[in-house]
Biopython code that builds the backbone (N, CA, C, O; Angstrom):
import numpy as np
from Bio.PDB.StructureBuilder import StructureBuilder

atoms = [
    (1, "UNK", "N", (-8.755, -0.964, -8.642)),
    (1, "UNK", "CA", (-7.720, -0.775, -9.639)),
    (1, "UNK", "C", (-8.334, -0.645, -11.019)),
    (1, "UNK", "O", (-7.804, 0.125, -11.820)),
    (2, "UNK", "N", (-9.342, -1.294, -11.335)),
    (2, "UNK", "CA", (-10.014, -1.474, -12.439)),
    (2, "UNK", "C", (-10.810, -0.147, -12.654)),
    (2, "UNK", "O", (-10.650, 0.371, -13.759)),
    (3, "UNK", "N", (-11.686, 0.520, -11.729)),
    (3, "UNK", "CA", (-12.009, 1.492, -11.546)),
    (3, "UNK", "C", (-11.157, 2.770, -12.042)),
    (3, "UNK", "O", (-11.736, 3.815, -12.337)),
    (4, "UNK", "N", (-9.817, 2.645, -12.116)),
    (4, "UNK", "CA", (-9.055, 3.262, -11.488)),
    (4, "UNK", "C", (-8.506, 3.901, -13.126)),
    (4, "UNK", "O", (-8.663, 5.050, -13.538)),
    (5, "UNK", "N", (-7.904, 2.860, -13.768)),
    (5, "UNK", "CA", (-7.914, 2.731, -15.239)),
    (5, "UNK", "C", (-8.766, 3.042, -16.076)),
    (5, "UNK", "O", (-8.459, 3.817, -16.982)),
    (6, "UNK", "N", (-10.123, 2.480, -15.968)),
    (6, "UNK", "CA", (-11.569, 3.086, -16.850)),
    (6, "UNK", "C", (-11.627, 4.687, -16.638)),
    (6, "UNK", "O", (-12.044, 5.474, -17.489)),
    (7, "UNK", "N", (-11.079, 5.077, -15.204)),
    (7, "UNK", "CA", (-11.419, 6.808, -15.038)),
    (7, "UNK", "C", (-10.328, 7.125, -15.636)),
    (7, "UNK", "O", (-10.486, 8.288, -16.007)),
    (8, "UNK", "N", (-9.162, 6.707, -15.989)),
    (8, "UNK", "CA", (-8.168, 6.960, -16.326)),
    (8, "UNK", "C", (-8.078, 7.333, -18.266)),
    (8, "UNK", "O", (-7.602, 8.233, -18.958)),
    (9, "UNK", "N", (-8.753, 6.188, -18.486)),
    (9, "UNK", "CA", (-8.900, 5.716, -20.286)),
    (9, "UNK", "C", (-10.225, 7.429, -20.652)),
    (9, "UNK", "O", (-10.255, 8.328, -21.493)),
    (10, "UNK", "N", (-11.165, 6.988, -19.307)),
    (10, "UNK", "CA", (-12.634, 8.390, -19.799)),
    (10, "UNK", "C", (-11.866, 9.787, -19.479)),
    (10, "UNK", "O", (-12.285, 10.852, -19.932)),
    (11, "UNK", "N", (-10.844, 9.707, -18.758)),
    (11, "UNK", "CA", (-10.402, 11.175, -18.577)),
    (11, "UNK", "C", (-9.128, 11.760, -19.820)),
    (11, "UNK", "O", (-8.898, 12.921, -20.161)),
    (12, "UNK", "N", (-8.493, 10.522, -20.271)),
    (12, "UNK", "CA", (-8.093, 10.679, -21.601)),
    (12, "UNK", "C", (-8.548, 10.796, -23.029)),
    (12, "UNK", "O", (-7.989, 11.239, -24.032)),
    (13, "UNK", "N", (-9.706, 10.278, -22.821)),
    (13, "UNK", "CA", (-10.330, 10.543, -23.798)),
    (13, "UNK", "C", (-11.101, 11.774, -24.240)),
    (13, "UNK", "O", (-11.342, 12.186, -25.375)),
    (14, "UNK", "N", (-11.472, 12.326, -22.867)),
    (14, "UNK", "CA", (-12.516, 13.415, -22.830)),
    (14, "UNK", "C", (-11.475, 14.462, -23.059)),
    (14, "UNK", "O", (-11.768, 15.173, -24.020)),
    (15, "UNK", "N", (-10.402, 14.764, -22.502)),
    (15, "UNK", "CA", (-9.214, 15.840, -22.949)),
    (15, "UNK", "C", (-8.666, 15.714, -24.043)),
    (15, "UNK", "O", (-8.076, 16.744, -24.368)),
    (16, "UNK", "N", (-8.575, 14.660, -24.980)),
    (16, "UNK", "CA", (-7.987, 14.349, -26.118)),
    (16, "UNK", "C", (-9.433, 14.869, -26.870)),
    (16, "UNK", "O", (-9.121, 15.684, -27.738)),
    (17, "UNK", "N", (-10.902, 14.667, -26.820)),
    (17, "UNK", "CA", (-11.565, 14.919, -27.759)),
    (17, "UNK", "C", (-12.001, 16.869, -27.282)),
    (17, "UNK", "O", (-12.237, 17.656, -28.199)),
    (18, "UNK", "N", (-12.025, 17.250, -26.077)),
    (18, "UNK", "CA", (-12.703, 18.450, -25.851)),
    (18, "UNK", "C", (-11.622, 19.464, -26.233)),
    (18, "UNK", "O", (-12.036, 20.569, -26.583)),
    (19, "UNK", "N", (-10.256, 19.252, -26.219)),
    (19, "UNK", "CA", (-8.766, 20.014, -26.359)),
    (19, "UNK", "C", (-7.833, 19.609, -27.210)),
    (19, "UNK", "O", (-7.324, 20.545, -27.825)),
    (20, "UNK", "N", (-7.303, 18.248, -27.549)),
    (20, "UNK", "CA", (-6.199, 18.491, -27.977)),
    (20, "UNK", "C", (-6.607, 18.406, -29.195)),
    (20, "UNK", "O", (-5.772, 18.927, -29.933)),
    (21, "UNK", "N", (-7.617, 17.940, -29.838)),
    (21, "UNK", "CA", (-8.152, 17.865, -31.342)),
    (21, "UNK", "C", (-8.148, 19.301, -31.746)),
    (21, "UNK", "O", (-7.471, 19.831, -32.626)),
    (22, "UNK", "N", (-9.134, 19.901, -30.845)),
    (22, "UNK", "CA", (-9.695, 21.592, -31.597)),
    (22, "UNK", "C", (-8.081, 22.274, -31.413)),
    (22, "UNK", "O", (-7.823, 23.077, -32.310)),
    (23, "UNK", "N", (-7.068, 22.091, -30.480)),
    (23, "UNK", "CA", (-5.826, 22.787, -30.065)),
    (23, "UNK", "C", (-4.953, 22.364, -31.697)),
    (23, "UNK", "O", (-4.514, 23.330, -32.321)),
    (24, "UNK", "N", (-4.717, 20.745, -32.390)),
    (24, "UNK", "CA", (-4.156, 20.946, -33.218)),
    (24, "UNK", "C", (-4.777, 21.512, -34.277)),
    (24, "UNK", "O", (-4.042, 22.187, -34.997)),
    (25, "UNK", "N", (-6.143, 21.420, -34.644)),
    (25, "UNK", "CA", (-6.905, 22.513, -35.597)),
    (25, "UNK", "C", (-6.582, 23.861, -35.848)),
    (25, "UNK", "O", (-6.572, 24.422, -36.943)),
    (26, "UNK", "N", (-6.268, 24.427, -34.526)),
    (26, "UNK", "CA", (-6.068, 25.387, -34.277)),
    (26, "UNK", "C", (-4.336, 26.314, -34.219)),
    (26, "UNK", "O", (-3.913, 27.470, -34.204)),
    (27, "UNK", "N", (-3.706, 24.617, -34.198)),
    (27, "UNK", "CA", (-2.611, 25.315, -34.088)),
    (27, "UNK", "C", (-1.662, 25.346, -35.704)),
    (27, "UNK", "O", (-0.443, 25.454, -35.836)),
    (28, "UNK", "N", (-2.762, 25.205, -36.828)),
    (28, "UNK", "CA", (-2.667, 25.185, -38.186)),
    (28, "UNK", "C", (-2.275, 25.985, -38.752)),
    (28, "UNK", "O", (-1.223, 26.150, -39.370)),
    (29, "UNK", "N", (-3.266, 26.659, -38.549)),
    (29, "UNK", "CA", (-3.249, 28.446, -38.947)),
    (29, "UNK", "C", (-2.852, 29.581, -38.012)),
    (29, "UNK", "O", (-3.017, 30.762, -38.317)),
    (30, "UNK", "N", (-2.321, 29.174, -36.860)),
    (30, "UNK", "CA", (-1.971, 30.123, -35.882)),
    (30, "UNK", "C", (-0.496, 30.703, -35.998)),
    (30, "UNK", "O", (0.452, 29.935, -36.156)),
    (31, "UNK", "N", (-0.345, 31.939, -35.924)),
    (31, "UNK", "CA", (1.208, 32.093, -36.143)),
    (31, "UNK", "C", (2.276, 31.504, -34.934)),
    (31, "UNK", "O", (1.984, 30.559, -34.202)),
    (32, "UNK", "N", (3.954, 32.475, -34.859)),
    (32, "UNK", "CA", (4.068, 32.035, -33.836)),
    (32, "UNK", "C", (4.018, 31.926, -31.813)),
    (32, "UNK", "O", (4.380, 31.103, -30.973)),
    (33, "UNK", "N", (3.356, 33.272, -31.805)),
    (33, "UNK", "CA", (2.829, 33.816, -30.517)),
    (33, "UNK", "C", (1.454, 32.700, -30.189)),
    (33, "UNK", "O", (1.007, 32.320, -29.106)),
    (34, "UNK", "N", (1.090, 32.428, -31.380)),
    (34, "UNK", "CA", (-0.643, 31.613, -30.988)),
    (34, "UNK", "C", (0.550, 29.875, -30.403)),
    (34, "UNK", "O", (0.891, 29.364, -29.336)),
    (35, "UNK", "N", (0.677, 29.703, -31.313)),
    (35, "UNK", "CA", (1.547, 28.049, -30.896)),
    (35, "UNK", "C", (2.495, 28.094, -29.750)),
    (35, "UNK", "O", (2.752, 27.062, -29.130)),
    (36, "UNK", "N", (2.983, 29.142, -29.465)),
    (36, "UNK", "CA", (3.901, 29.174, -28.248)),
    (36, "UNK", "C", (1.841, 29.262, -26.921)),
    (36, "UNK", "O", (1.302, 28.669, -25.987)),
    (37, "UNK", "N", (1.714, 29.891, -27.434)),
    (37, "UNK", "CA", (0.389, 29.991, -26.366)),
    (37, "UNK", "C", (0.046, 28.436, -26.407)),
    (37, "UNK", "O", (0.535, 27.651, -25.595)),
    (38, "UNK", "N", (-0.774, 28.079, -27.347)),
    (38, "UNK", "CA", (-1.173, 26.362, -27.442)),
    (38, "UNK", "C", (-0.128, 25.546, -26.969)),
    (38, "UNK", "O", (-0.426, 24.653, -26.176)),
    (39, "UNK", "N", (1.018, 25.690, -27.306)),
    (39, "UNK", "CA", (2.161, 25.458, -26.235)),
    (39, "UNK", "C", (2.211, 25.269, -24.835)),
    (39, "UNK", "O", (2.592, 24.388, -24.065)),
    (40, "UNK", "N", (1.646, 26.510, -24.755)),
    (40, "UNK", "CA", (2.266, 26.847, -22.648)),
    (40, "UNK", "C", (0.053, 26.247, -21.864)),
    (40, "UNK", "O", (-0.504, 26.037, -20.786)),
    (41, "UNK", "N", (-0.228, 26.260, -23.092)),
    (41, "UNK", "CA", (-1.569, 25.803, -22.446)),
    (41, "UNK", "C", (-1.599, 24.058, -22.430)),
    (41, "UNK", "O", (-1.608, 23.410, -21.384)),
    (42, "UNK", "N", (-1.604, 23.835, -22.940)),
    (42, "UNK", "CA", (-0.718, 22.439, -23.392)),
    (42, "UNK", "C", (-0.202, 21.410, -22.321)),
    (42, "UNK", "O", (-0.570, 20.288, -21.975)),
    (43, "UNK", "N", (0.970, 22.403, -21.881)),
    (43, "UNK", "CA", (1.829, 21.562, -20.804)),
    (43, "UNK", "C", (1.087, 22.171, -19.640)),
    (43, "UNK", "O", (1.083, 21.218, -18.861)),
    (44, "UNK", "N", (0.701, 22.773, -19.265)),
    (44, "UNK", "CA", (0.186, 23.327, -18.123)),
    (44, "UNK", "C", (-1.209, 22.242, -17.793)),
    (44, "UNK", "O", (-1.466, 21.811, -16.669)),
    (45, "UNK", "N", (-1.906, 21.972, -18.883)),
    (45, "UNK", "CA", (-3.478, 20.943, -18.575)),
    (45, "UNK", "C", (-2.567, 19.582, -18.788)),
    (45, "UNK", "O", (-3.132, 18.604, -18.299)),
    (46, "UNK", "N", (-1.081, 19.230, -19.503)),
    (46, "UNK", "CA", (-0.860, 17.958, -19.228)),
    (46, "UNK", "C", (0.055, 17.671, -17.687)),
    (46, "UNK", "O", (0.314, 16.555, -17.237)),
    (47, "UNK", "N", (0.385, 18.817, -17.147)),
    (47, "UNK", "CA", (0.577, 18.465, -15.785)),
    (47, "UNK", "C", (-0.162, 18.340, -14.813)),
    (47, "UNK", "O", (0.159, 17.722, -13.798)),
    (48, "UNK", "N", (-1.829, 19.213, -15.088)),
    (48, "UNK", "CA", (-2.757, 19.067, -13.781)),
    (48, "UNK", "C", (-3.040, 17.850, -14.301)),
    (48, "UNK", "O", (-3.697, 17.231, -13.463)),
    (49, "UNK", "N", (-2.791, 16.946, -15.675)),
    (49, "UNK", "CA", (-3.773, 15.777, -15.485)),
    (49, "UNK", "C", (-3.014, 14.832, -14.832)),
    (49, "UNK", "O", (-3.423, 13.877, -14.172)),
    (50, "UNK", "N", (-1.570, 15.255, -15.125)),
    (50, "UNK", "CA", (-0.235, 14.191, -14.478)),
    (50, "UNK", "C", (-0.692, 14.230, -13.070)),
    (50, "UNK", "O", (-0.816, 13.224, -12.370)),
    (51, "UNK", "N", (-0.839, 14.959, -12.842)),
    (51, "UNK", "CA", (-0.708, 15.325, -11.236)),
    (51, "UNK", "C", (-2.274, 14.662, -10.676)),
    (51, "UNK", "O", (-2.175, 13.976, -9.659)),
    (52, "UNK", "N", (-3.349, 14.780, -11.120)),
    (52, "UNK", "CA", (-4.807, 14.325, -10.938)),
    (52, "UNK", "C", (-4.350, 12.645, -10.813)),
    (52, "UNK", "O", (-4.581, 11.940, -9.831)),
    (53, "UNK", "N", (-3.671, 12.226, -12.025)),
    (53, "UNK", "CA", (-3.467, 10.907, -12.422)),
    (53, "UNK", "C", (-2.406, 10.203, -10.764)),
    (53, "UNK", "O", (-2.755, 9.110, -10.317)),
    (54, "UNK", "N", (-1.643, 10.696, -10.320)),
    (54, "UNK", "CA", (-0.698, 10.362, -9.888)),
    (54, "UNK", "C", (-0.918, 10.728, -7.951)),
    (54, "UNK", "O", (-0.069, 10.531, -7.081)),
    (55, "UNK", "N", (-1.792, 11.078, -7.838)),
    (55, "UNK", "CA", (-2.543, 11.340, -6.552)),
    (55, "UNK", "C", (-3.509, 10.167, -6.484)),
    (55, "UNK", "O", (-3.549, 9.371, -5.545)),
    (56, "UNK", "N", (-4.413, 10.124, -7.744)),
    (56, "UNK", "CA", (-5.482, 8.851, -7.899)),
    (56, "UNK", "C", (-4.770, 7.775, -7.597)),
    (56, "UNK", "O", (-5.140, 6.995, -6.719)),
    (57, "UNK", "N", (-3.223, 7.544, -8.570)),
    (57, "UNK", "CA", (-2.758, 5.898, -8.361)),
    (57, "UNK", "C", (-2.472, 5.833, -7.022)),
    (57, "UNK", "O", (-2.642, 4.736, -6.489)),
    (58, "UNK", "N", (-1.806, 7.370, -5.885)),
    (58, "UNK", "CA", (-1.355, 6.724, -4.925)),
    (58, "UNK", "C", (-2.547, 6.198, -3.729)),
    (58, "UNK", "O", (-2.518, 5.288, -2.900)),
    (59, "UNK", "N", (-3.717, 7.368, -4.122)),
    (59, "UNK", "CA", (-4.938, 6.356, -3.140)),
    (59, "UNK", "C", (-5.454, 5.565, -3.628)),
    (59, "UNK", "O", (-6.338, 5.027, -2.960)),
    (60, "UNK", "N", (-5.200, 5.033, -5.086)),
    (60, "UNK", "CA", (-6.028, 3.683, -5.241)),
    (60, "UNK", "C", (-4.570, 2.421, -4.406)),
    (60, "UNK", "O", (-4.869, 1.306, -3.979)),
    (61, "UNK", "N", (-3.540, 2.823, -4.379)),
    (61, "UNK", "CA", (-2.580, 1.701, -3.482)),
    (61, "UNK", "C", (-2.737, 2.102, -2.315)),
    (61, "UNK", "O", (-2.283, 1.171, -1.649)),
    (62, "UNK", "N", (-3.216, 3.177, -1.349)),
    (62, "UNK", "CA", (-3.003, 3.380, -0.223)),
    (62, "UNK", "C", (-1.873, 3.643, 0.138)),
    (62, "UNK", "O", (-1.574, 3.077, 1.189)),
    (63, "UNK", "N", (-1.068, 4.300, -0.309)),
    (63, "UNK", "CA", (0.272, 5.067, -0.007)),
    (63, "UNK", "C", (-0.055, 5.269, 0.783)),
    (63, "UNK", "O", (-0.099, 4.158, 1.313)),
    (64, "UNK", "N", (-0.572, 6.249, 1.783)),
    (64, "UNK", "CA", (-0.761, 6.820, 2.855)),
    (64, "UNK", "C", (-0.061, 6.111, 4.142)),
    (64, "UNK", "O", (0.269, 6.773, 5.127)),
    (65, "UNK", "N", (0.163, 4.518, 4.034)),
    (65, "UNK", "CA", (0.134, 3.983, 5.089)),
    (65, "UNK", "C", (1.338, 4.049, 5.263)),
    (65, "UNK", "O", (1.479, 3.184, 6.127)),
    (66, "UNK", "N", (2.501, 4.521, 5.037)),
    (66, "UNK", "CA", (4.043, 4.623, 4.699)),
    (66, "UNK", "C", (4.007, 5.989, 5.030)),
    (66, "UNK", "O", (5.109, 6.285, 5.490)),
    (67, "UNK", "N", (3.259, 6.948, 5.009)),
    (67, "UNK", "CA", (3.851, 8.546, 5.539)),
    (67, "UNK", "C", (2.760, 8.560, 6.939)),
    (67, "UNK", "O", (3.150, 9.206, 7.912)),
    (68, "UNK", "N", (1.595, 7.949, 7.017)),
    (68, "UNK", "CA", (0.495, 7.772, 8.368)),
    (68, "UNK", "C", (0.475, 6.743, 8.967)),
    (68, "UNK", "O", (-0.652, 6.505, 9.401)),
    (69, "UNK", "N", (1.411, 5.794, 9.267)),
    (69, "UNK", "CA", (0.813, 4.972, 9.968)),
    (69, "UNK", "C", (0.410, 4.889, 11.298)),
    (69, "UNK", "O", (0.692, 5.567, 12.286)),
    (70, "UNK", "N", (-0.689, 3.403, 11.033)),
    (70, "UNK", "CA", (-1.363, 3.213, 12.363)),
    (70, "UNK", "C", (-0.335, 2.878, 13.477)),
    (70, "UNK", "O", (0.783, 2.376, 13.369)),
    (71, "UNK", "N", (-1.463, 3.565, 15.306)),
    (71, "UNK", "CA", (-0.772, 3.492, 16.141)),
    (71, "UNK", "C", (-0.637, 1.703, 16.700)),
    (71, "UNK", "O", (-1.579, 0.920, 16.816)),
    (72, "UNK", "N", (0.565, 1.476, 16.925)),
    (72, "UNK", "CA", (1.192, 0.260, 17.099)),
    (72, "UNK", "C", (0.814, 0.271, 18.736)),
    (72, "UNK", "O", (1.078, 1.068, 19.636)),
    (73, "UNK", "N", (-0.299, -1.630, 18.670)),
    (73, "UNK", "CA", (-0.692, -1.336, 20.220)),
    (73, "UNK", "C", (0.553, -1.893, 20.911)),
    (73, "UNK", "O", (1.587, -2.253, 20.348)),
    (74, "UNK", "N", (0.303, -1.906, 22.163)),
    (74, "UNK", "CA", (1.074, -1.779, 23.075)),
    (74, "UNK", "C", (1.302, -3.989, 23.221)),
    (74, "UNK", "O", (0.533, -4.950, 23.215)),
    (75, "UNK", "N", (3.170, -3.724, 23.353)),
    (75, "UNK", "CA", (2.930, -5.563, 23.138)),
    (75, "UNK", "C", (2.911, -6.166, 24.783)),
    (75, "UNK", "O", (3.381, -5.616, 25.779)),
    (76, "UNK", "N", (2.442, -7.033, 24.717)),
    (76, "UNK", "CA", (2.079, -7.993, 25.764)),
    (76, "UNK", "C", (3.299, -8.727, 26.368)),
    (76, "UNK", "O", (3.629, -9.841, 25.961)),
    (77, "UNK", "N", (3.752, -8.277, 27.043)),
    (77, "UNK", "CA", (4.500, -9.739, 27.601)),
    (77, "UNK", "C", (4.237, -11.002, 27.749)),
    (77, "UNK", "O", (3.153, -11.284, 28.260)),
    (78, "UNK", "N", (5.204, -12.152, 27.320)),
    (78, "UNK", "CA", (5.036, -13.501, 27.414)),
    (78, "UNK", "C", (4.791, -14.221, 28.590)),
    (78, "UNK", "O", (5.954, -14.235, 28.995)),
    (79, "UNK", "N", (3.956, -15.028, 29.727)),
    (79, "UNK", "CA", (4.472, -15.375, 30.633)),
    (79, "UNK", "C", (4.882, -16.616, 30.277)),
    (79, "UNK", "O", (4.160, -17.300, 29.552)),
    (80, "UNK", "N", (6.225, -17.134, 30.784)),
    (80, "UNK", "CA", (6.746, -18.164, 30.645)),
    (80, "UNK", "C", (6.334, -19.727, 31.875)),
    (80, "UNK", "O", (6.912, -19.687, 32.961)),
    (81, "UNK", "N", (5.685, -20.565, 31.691)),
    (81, "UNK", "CA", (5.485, -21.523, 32.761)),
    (81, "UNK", "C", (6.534, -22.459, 32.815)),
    (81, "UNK", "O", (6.996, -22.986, 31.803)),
    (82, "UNK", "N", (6.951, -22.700, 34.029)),
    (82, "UNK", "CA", (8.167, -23.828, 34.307)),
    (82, "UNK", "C", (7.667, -25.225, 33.859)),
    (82, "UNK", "O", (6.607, -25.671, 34.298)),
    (83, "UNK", "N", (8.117, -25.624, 33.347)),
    (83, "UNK", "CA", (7.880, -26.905, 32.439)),
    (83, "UNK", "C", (7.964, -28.308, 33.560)),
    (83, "UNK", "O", (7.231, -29.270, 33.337)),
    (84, "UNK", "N", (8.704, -28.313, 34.491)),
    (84, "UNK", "CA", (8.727, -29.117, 35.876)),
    (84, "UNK", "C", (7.692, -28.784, 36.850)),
    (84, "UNK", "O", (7.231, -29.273, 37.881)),
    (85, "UNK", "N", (7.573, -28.107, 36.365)),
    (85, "UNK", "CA", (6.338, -27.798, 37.507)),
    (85, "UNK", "C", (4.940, -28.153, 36.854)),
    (85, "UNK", "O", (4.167, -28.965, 37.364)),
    (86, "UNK", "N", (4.761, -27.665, 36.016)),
    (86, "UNK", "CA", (3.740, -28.135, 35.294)),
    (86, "UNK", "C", (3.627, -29.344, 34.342)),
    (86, "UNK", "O", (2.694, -29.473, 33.550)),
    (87, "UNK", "N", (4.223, -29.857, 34.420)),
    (87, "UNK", "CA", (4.291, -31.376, 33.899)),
    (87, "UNK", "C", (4.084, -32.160, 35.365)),
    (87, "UNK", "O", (3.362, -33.147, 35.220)),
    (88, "UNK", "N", (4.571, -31.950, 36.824)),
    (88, "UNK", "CA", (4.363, -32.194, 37.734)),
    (88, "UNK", "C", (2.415, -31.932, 38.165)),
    (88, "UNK", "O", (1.528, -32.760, 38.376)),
    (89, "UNK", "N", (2.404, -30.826, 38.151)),
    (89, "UNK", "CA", (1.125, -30.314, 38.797)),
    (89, "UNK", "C", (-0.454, -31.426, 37.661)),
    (89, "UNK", "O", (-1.571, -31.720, 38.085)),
    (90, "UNK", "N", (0.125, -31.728, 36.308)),
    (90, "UNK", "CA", (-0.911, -33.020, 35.720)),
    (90, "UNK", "C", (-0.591, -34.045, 35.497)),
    (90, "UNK", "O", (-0.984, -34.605, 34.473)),
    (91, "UNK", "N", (0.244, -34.651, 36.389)),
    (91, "UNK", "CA", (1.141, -35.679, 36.425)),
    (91, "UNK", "C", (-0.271, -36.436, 37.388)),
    (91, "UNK", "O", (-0.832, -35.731, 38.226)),
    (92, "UNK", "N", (-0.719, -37.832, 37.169)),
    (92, "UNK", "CA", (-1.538, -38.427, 38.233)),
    (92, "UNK", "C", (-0.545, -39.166, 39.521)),
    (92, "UNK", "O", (0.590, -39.591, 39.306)),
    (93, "UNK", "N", (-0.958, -39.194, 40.336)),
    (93, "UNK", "CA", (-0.024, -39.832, 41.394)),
    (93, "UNK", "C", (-0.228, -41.292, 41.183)),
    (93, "UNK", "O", (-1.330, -41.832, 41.283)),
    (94, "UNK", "N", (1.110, -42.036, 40.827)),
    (94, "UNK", "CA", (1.126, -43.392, 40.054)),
    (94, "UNK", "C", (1.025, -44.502, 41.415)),
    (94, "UNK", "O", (0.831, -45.714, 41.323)),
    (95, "UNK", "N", (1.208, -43.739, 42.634)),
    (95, "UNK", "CA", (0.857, -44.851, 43.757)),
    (95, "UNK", "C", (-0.409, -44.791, 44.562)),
    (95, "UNK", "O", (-0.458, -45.484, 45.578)),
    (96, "UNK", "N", (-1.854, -43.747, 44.102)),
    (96, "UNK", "CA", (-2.724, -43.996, 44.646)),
    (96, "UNK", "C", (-3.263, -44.453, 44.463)),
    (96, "UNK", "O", (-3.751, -44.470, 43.333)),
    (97, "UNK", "N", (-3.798, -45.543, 45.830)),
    (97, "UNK", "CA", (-4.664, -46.612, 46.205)),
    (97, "UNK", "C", (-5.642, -47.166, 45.241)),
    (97, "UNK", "O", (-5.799, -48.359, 44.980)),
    (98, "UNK", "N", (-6.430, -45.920, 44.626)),
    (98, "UNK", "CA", (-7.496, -46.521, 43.918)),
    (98, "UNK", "C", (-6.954, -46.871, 42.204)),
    (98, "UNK", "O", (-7.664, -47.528, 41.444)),
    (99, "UNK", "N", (-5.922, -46.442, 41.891)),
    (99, "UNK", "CA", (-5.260, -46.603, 40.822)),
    (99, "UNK", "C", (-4.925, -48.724, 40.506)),
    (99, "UNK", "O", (-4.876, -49.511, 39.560)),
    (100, "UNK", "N", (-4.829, -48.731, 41.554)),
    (100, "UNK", "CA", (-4.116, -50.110, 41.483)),
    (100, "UNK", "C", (-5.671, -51.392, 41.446)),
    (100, "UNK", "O", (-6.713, -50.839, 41.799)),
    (101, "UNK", "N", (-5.823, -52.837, 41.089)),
    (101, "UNK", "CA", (-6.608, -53.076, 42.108)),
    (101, "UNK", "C", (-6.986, -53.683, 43.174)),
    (101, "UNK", "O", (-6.016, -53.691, 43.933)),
    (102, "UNK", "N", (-7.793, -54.155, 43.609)),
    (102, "UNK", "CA", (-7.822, -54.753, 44.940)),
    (102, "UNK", "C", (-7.214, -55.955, 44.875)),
    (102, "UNK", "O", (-8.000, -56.898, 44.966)),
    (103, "UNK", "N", (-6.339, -56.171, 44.776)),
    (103, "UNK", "CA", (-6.098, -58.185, 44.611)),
    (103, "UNK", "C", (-5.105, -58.821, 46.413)),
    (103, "UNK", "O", (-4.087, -59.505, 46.519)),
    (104, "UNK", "N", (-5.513, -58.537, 46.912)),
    (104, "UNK", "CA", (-4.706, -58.592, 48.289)),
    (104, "UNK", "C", (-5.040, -59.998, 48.499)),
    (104, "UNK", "O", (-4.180, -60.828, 48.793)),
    (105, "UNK", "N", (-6.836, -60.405, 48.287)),
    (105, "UNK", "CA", (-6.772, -61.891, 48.708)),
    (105, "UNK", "C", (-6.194, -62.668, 47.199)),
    (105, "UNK", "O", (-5.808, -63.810, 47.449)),
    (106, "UNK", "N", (-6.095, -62.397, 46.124)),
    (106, "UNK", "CA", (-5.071, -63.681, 45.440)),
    (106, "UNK", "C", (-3.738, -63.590, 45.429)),
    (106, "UNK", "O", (-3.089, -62.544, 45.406)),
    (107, "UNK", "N", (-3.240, -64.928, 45.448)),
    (107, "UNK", "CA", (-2.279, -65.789, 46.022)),
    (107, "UNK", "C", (-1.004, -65.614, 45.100)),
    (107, "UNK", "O", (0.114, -65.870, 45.547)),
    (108, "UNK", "N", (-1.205, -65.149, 43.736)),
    (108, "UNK", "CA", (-0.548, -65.415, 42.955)),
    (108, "UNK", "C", (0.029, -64.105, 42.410)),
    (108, "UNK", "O", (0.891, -63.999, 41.537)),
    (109, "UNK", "N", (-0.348, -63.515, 42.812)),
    (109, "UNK", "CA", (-0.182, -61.791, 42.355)),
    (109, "UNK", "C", (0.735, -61.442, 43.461)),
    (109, "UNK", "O", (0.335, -61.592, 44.616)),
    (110, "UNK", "N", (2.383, -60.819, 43.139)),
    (110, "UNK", "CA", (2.761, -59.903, 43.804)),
    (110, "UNK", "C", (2.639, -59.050, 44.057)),
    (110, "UNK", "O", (1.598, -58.468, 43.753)),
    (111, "UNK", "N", (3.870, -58.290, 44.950)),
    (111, "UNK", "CA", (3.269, -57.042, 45.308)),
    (111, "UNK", "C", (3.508, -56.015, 44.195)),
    (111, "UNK", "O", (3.015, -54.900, 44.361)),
    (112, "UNK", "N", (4.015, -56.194, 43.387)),
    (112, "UNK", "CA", (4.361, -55.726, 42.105)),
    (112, "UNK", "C", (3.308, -55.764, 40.955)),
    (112, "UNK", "O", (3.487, -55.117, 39.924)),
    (113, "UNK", "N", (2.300, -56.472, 41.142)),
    (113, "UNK", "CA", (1.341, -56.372, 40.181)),
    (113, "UNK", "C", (1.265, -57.597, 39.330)),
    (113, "UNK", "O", (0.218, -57.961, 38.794)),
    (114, "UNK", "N", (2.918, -58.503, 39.172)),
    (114, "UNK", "CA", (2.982, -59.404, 38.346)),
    (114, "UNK", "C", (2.492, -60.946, 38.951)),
    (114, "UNK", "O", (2.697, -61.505, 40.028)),
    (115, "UNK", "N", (1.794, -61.317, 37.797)),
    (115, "UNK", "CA", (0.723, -62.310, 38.027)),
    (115, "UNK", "C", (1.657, -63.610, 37.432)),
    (115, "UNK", "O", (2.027, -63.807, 36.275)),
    (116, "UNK", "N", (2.030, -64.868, 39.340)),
    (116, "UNK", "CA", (2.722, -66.106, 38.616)),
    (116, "UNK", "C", (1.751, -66.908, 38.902)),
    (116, "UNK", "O", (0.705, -66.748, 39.532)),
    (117, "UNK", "N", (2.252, -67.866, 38.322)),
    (117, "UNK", "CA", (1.105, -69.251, 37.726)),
    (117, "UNK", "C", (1.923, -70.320, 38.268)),
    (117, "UNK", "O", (1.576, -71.493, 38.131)),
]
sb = StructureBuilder()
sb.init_structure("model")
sb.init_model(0)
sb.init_chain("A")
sb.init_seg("    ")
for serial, (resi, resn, name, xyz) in enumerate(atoms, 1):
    if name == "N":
        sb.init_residue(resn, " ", resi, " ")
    sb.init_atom(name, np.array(xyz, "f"), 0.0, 1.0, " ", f" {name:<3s}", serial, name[0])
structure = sb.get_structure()
């Protein structure tokens, strides 16, 4: 963008000092066929610069992507997992054997796990 402006400020400047200076010098002493000419020359170099200027701003934003755009890939379907099932399938099995522990020979432990005194 910055770029964009500096070419902008050097390309105004360079047409303001190479043309429009010597053009009003010139358009002093010129009758009225010369000023209708300095005239039609005039608007004609301030539209190629409009036009230079206004092509530059749209590729310095990338306009392009609004009249070209990119090809849109192809979307994926979701697979959905059953939530019962898979809460099941890492679920540990809360009654195997080695889960629990061995206490069969004390006396005081039910079969429930709870320990009386």
């Amino acid at each position: 963008m910055t770029f964009f402006l500096l070419a902008f400020a050097a390309l105004i400047a360079v047409v303001a000092f190479y043309y429009l200076l010597p053009a009003l010098d010139a358009a002093r002493g010129a009758d009225v066929a010369g000023r209708r000419q300095l005239s039609a020359f005039s608007m004609l170099l301030m539209a190629v610069i409009l036009f230079v200027l206004l092509v530059g701003l749209a590729m310095t934003f990338r306009i392009h992507r609004f009249f070209f755009p990119r090809p849109i890939p192809k979307r994926t379907q979701t697979e959905y997992v059953d939530a019962w099932s898979e809460s099941a399938r890492r679920m540990s099995d809360p009654l195997a054997a080695e889960d629990f522990p061995d206490d069969d020979d004390d006396e005081d432990v039910d079969e429930h796990g709870i320990e009386h005194v």
